[in-house]
N, C-alpha and C positions, 0 to 999 in steps of 0.2 A: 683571344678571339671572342671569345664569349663576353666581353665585358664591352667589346667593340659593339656587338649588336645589341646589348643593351642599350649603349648610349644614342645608337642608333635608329631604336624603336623608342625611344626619351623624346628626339629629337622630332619625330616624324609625326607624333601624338601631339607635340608642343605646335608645329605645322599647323597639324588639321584643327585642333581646339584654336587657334589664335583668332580666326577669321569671328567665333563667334563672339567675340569682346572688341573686335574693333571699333574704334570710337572715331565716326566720319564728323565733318564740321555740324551738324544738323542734329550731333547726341545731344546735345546742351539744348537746342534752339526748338525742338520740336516735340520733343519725349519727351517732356514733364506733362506741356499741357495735353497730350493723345493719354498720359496714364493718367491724370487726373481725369479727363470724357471719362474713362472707361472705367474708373473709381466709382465716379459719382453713379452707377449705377450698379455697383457691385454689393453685395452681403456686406454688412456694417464691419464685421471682423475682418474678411478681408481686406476691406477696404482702408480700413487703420491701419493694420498693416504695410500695405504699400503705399500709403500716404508718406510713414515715416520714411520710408527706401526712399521715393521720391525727395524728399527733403534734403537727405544725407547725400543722395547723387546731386542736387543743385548745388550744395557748396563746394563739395569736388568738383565742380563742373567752373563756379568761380575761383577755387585755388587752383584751377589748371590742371586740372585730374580726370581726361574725359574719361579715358580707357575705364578707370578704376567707377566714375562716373556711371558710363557704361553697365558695367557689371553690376551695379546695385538699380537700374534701371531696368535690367534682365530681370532682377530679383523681384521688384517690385509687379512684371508681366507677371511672371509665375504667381505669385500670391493673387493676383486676379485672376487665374487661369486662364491664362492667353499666351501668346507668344510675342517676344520684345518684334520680331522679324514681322509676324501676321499686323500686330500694330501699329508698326510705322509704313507698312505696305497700303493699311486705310488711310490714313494720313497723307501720303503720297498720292493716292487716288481723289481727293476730295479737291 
């Protein structure tokens, strides 16, 4: 019983976390260039930083790796202090 709701509560966390790496057609096509805007005005450290993320998500993004693409694109937000979701929401808006 007990190992039941573990798997259970595995399962339900795996759920809720998914949505925030999901990688729509537009991870590739639109969030490099919104992280490099928001680069090019960032702290030189930062900014190196999430350049290289950037990088590393564009060629997972040409080997067919959005998801994982994704997630170093998140990375790359964070190292700007911003949010991947607040950034592509400007993007969308413009």
């Amino acid at each position: 019983m007990f190992n039941r709701a573990l798997i259970a509560i595995a399962f339900a966390a795996a759920a809720v976390s998914a949505p925030a790496f999901a990688a729509d057609a537009n991870t590739c096509k639109n969030t490099p260039a919104a992280l490099r805007s928001a680069a090019a005005t960032a702290q030189p450290e930062q900014a190196t930083m999430a350049m290289r993320l950037i990088v590393v998500g564009e060629r997972l993004c040409d080997a067919g790796g959005r998801a994982e693409a994704g997630k170093k694109f998140a990375s790359a937000a964070k190292a700007l202090g911003t949010d991947l979701a607040a950034l592509n929401t400007n993007v969308a808006a413009q």
